[in-house]
C-alpha positions, 0 to 999 in steps of 0.5 A, a space after each residue: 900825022 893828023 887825026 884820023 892815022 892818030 884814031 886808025 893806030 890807036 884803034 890797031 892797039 886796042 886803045 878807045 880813041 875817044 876816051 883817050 881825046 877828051 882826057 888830053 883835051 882835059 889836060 891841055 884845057 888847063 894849058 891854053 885856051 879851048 880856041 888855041 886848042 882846037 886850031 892846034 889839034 884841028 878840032 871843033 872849038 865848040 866841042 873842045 870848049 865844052 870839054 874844057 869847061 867840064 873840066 875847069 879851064 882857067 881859060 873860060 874868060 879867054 878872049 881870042 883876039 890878035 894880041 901880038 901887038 
């Protein structure tokens, strides 16, 4: 699956796609870091971190880096 059959069904069932996105967006940025976020979701970081940041991310101090080590 990937974004565009998630927005194409979505829109099939009358659901406002875009509504939908930033509300999970919200509720995933208090989860996980906006970078973690968007790679996983294959979205832009700049505009998952502004959804993230409206919504109070616990996450704004997050710096990404390789920390498996």
């Amino acid at each position: 699956m990937n974004p565009g059959t998630s927005r194409d069904a979505l829109r099939k069932l009358g659901v406002p796609a875009e509504q939908g996105r930033t509300s999970a967006i919200r509720r995933l940025a208090l989860q996980a870091p906006a970078p973690v976020i968007a790679q996983a979701l294959g979205s832009h970081d700049k505009s998952t971190t502004r959804i993230a940041t409206e919504a109070g991310t616990p996450w704004k101090n997050y710096a990404p880096a390789d920390h498996t080590r």
